[in-house]
N, C-alpha and C positions, 0 to 999 in steps of 0.2 A: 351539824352533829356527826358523831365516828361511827361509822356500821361497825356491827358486831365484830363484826370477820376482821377489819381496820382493828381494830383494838385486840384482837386474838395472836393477831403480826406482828404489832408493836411490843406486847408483853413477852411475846418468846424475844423477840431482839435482845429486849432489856433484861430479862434471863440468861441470854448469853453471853453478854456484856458483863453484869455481874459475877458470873462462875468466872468470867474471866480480869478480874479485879479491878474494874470500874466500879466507881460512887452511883448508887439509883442516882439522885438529885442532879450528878453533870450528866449521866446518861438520858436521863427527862430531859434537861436544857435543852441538848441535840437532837431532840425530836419535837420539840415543840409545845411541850405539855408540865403539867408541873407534878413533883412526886403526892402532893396530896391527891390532885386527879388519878394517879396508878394506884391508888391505896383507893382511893371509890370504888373504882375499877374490881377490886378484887376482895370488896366487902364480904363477901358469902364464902368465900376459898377460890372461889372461878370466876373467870371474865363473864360479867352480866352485861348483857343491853341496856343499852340507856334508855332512864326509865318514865323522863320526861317527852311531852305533847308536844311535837312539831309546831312550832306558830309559823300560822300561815296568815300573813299578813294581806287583808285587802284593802285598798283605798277607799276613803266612803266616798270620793268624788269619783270612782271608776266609772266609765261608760257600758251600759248594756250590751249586750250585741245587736239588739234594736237601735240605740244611736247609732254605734258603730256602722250598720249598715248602713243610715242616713247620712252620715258624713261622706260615704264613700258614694253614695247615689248620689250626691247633690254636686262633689267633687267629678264622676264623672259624665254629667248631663250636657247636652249638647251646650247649654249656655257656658259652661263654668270648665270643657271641657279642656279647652285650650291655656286656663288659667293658674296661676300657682297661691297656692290657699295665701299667700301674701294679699293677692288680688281678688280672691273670694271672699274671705272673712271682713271686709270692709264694704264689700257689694251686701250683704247678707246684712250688716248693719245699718246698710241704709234703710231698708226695709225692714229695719225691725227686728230682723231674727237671729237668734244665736243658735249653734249647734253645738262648737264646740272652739276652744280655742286653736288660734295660728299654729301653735306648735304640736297643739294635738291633730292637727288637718296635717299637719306634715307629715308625722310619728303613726298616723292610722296609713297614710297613703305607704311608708316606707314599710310596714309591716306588711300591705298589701302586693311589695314591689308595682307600685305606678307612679315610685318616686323621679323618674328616667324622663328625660325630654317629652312634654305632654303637648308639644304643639301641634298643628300641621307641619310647620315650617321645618327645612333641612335641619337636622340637629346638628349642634358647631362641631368643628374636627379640632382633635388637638396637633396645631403647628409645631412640629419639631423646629429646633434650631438649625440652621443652616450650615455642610457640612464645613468642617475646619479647614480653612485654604492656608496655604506659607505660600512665600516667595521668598527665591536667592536670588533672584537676577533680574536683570529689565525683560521685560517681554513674556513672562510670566502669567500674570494676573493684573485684569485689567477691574475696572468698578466704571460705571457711567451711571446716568441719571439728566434729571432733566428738572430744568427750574423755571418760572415765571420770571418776565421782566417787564414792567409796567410800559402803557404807552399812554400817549396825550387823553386817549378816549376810555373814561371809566370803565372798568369792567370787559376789556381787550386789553389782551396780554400778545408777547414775545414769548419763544419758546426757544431757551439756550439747552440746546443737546452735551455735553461734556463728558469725553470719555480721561480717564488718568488711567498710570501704571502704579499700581499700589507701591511696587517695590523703590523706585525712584519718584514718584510724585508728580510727575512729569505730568501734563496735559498732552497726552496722543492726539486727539483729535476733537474736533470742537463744530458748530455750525449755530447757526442764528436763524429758525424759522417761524414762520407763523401760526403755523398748529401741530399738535401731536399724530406722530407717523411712524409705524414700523419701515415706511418704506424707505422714509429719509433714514432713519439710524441706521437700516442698512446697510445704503448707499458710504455713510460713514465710515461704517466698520470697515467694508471691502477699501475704500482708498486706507482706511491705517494700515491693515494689513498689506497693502501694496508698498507702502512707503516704509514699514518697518521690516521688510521683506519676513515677514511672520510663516516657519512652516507651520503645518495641520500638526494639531494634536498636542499642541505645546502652549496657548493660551485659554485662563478661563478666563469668563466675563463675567462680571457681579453686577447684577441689579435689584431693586423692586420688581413687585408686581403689578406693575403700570400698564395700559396696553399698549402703546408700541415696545415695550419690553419684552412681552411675551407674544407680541402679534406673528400671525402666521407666516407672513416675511420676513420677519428677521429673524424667527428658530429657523426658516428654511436655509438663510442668507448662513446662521452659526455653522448648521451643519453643512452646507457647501465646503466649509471653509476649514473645518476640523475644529472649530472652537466649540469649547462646553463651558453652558448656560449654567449660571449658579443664579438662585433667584432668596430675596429675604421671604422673612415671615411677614402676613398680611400685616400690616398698620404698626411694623416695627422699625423703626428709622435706628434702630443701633445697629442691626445687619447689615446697615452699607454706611459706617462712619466714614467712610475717606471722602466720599462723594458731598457728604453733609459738612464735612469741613471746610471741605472747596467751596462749594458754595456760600459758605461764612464769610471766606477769607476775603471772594469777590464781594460779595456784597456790605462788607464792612471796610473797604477799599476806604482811602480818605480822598481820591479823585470819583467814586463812586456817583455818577449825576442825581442830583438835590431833586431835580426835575425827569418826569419820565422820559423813554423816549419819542423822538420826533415821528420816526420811521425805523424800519427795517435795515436801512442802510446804514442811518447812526447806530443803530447797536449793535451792527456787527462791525463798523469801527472802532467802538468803544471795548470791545471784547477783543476784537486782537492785539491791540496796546496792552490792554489785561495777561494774557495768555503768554506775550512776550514778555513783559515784565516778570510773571509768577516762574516763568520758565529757566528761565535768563540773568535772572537780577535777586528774584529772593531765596533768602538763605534759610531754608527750611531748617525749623527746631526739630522734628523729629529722624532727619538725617543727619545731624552731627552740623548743623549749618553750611551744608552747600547745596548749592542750586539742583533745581532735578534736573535740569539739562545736565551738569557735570556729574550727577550719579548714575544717569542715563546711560550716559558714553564713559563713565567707568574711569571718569578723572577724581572722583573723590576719594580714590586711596592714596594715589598719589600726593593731593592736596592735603589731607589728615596727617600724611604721616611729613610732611613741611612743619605743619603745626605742632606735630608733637616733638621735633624736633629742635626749633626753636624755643617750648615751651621748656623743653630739659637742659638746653642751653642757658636759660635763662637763669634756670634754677643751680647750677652748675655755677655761675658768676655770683649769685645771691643766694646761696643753699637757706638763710637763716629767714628770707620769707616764706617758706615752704615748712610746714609742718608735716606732713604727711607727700600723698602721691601730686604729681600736677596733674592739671584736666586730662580728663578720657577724651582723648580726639582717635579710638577707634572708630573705625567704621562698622555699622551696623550691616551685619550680615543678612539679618531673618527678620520680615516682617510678616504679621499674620492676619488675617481677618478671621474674625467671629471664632477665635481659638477655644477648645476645651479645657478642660480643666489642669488636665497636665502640661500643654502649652503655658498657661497662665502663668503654672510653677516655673515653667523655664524663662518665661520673660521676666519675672518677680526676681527671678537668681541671675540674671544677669544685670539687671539693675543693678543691683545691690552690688553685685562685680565691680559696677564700672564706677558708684559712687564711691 
């Protein structure tokens, strides 16, 4: 309903509208009312109160405030305390008794505010995404991880450590042990960094949250060494896809062993054949097809623009196979991990560039 005073507002408007040669009936349209309501309105000569009875509607199923209190004593009594009326209202009918329904055990508790975590137990955090990494160059941003490889005896595993360069794809460094260690991965790091003569402050490291990922030897071993730790979100394997890739690639290998392994010493044979081949020999699709070794050491520009050479020459002899542009054998500048939103746009527009 319009209080008095609302209605007192709107007829001077519409008064002043008028003197100023506006139609009542489109000046009612733009406020919401119709001219036979302003003509109620001013049945006596003056704006009257409306003269109808508020209906105040109750529920005949409403609850007392006597239930009311019972639903929330039962909801928070030591048995029932730690539970969510999901988990009550069905204990409650086992025994018989109704109080009220699931969604009124909710709607009482939320009106009580004790709708909020009712366990003991830690209440969950919410996991941001991990911040957005790029890479232009080798030696950047690295990704590692660490996967199971089956041996003769059920239930004993192999443990391949695998670090790669997100930007070239390359496999930095690799080892083959028997159980999980910060202190091996370590040991790891420090020989890549030795061998990629890596200064401080210039590579990050992506992992899970594993614990020799996060164990107190290897944050110490990072920061010795000037590398920053990038870690995923708990039990989110799309935070470190290059790592998950990798280990696809190997383990869907078509010399990949049928059978586990023997020992420790065959599978870190079997893995260095691997590592040299993925390194050396395959011609990765999301570098334009060249090797990570040659994106590494910074021969796939060179190699690309062979190709796009010969590819224009081709077209140049035979223009009338060619309907449009020939293949993108640019080289891929920017590669990103766990990118935002406006990275996404820019990879989304450079696709489309290159098709």
């Amino acid at each position: 309903m319009i209080s008095l005073s609302e209605r007192q507002q709107i007829v001077s408007w519409l008064d002043e509208a008028h003197a100023a040669g506006a139609r009542r009936h489109r000046a009612c349209d733009l406020l919401g009312i119709t001219l036979r309501t302003l003509q109620r309105w001013q049945q006596s000569g003056e704006v009257a109160e409306d003269g109808r009875r508020g209906r105040q509607l109750i529920p005949a199923n409403k609850l007392s405030e006597q239930e009311r209190q019972s639903v929330l004593s039962v909801a928070n009594s030591a048995e029932f305390a730690a539970l969510a009326p999901s988990q009550i209202v069905p204990i409650l009918a086992e025994r018989g008794q109704y109080l009220a329904s699931e969604s009124t055990f909710y709607r009482i508790l939320r009106e009580a505010k004790q709708l909020q975590h009712r366990q003991a137990s830690r209440a969950a955090t919410d996991c941001r995404k991990p911040k957005a990494l790029k890479a232009t160059a080798p030696n950047q941003l690295y990704s590692w991880d660490i996967t199971y490889l089956p041996t003769a005896v059920k239930g004993v595993f192999l443990y391949l450590y695998l670090f790669m360069d997100v930007y070239s794809r390359k496999i930095v460094g690799w080892q083959v042990y028997e159980r999980e260690s910060s202190e091996w991965a370590a040991d790891i790091v420090r020989d890549i960094v030795q061998r990629e003569g890596i200064p401080r402050q210039q590579v990050t490291l992506h992992s899970d949250n594993g614990g020799p990922m996060k164990g107190a030897t290897m944050l110490a071993t990072l920061q010795a060494l000037g590398i920053l730790p990038s870690f995923s979100r708990p039990a989110v394997s799309n935070d470190n896809p290059y790592s998950e890739a990798l280990f696809k690639t190997l383990k869907y290998r078509p010399d990949y062993p049928v059978h586990p392994f023997a020992d420790l010493n065959q599978a870190r044979r079997w893995v260095a054949g691997f590592v040299d081949w993925y390194n050396h020999e395959h011609r990765h699709s999301a570098i334009q097809f060249v090797t990570p070794d040659q994106r590494h050491s910074g021969q796939d520009f060179a190699i690309l623009k062979q190709r796009k050479a010969a590819y224009e020459a081709a077209k140049k002899r035979r223009p009338e196979r060619w309907r449009n542009k020939t293949r993108n054998w640019e080289p891929v500048l920017e590669v990103y991990l766990n990118p935002d939103q406006k990275d996404k746009n820019i990879i989304r527009q450079a696709l489309k560039k290159a098709a």
